[in-house]
C-alpha positions in Angstrom: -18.8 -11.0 10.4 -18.9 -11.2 6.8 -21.9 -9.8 4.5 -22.8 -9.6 1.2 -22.4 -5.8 0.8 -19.1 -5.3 -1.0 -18.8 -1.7 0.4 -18.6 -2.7 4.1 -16.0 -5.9 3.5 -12.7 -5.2 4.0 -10.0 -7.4 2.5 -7.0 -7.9 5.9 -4.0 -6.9 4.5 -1.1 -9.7 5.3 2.2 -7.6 6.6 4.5 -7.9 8.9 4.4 -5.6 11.8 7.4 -3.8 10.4 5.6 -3.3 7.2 2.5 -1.9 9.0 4.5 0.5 10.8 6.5 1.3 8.1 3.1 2.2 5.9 1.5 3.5 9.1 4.3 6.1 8.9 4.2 7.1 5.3 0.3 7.2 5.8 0.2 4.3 2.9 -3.2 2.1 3.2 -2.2 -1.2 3.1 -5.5 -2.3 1.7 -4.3 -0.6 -1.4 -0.1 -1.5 -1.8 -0.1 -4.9 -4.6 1.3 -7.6 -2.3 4.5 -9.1 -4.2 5.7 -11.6 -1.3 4.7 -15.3 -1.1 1.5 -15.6 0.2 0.2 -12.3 -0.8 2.3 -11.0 1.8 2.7 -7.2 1.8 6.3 -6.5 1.8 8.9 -3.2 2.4 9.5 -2.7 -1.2 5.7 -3.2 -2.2 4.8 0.0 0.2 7.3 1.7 -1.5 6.5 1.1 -4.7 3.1 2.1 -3.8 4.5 6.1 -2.6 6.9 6.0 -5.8 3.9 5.1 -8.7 1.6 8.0 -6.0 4.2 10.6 -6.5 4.8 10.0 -9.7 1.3 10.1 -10.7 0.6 13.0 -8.7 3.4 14.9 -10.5 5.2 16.2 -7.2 8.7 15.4 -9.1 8.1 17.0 -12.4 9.4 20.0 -11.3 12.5 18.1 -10.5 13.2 16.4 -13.4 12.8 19.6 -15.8 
């Protein structure tokens, strides 16, 4: 059931069920991964552009690259 209260209203996520297991693994919530695939469809390399553009931003491999 829809309503009008944006905080409640969930947008579904289109992925495969490879995808979804893949970004169930990783702990990666779909809801948030840009969908590149036709359709809006969630693909492989979307979740893992999602954990790249995380880490990076989180700074977990600046350690590495100095």
């Amino acid at each position: 059931m829809l309503t009008d209260d944006v905080d409640t209203f969930t947008p579904v996520a289109h992925a495969a069920p490879k995808v979804r297991r893949y970004a169930r693994e990783l702990g990666v919530p779909l809801a948030r991964v840009h969908a590149s695939g036709p359709r809006g469809r969630i693909l492989i390399r979307d979740v893992q552009a999602f954990v790249r553009q995380t880490l990076d931003l989180s700074g977990v491999h600046s350690e590495e690259r100095e």
